[in-house]
Residue, then its C-alpha position, 0 to 999 in steps of 0.5 A: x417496443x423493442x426496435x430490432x427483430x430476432x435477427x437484429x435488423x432495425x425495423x423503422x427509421x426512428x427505431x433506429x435513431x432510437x436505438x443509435x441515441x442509445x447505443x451512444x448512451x451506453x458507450x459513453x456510459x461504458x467509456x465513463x465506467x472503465x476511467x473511473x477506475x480506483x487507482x491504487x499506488x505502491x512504492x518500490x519495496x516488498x511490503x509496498x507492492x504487497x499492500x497496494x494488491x490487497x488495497x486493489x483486490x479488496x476494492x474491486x474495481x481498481x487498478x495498482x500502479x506498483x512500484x511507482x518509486x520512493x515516498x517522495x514519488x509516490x506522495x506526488x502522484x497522490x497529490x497530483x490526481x494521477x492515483x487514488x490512493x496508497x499504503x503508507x505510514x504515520x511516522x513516514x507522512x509526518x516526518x517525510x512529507x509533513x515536516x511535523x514535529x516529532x510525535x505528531x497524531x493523526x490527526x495532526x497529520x490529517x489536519x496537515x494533509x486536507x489543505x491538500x485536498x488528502x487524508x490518512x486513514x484506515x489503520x490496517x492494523x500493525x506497525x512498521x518502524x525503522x531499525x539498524x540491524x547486524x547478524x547476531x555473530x558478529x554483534x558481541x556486546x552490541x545491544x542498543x543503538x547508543x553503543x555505535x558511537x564506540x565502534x566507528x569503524x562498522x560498516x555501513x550499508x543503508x538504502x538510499x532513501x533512508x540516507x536521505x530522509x528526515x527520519x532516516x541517517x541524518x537525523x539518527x546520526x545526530x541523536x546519537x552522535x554516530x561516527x560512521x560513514x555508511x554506503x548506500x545501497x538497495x534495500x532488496x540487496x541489503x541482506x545478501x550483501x550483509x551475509x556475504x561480509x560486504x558490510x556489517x549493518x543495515x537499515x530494516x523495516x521491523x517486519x521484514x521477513x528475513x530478520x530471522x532467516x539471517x539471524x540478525x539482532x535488531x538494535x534497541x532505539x534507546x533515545x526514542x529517535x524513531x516515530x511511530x510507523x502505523x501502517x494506513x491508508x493515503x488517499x484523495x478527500x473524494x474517494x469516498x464520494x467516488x468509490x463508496x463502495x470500494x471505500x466501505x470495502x477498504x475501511x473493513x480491513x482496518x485492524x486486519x493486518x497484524x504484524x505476524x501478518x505482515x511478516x508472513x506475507x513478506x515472507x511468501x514473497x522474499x523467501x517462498x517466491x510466491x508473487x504479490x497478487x496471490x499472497x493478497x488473494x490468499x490472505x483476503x481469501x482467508x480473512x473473508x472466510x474468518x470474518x462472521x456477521x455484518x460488517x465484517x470482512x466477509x460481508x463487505x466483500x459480499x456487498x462489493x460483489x453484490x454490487x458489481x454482478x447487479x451493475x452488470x445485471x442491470x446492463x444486460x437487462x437495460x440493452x437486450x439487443x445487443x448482439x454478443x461478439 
């Protein structure tokens, strides 16, 4: 027996401690629903803020904090509950973070991130590795990264972070026993400054997009100093729990992201200027379309709307009197 009439008016005294009681169920049912929200996290870079808006879009019912800061930052605000999770990588999370020895698995890594209550997962697919760069111009003989020792006089001009990683300048110096005293800089400056003549070299990510705009040859880690740079997914061990929806969404984009992939998104950013949210959608729009029989992309995509317009269904079907505002 409903409690209001057409107008919306309370027809007896329990009917409208009836329907206060529910009223005050649903909102705190409402209230729970818009806090448990996937948080999605993001670094300061390009490639960063483009994954962390495909993680959030996949999963629906999320929210990306982007451009949280460097690893360091951003691994904290994992660790700490304040996201969900996050885009990394293999070569990153062991050596970085974990302090693993060179060449650590991943299941090395997880087994080194559960007693934080964390997990790696969900490879996307394609790698991501650190290299020193210089325009093809003024390269000359230039091939390998053991050829630095012989011209100390390069300048240098590396992002911060990788100055002062594990992974980065200090150990790279070491291996190959490298003379230069290089600046430091933001890496979204470094190829202007590289092509105005400020510098000769810098640090890149092997998918960034302006490696070829700029004509730059990319020199060959001869002595394997660098680890592998697989591009996964950080998260809290009870985001599965949590989210099971989102989480089998995002577990559908494991191996979906090539490398070309993934330079042509950075590339629809940095050089076409287009913003991350729509290069995700785009590229989540053309994948779903891609994707045939269940369990691909397209099905779980299919799932997660499914889910989400039944949730509001069933809301709508459960309160009846409530009055549009």
């Amino acid at each position: 027996m409903s409690y209001f009439s057409r107008s919306g008016v309370l027809r007896t005294a329990s009917g409208w401690l009836a329907g206060l009681l529910l009223a005050l169920g649903l909102a705190g049912m409402c209230q729970a629903q818009g806090a448990n929200i996937l948080r999605v996290g993001s670094k300061r870079f390009t490639e960063s803020y483009i994954l962390g808006e495909v993680l959030t879009q996949a999963a629906g019912n999320a929210r990306h904090q982007a451009g949280l800061g460097n690893t360091a930052i951003v691994f904290e605000a994992l660790r700490t509950g304040s996201i969900d999770l996050y885009p990394d990588y293999t070569g990153t999370l062991a050596s970085e973070i974990l302090k693993l020895p060179p060449g650590a698995t991943l299941a090395q890594i997880n087994d080194a991130l559960a007693p934080m209550g964390l997990g790696a997962g969900i490879a996307l697919g394609f790698e991501n590795t650190y290299a020193l760069a210089i325009p093809e111009a003024r390269a000359g003989t230039l091939q390998r990264l053991s050829d630095l020792a012989r011209q100390p006089r390069l300048r240098l001009g590396l992002s911060h972070e990788f100055l002062g990683r594990a992974d980065g300048w200090p150990g790279l110096a070491r291996r190959y026993g490298l003379p230069q005293h290089p600046v430091g800089l933001d890496h979204g400056v470094a190829y202007e400054a590289l092509a105005a003549g400020q510098i000769d070299m810098i640090d890149i990510y092997s998918t960034d997009a302006k490696i070829r705009k700029y004509h730059l040859r990319v020199l060959e880690d001869d002595l394997h100093f660098f680890p592998r740079y697989d591009a996964v997914v950080v998260y809290r061990l009870d985001v599965p729990r949590r989210f099971p929806a989102a989480w089998k969404t995002l577990q559908a984009l494991a191996g979906r992201i090539t490398a070309a992939d993934m330079v042509a998104m950075n590339a629809a950013a940095e050089i076409d200027g287009r913003s991350f949210a729509t290069i995700a959608r785009d590229f989540l729009s053309g994948h779903a379309a891609q994707a045939t029989g269940r369990g691909g992309l397209a099905q779980a995509l299919l799932d997660r709307d499914t889910l989400r317009l039944t949730r509001r269904h069933v809301a709508l079907v459960a309160a009846p009197w409530v009055r549009p505002r």
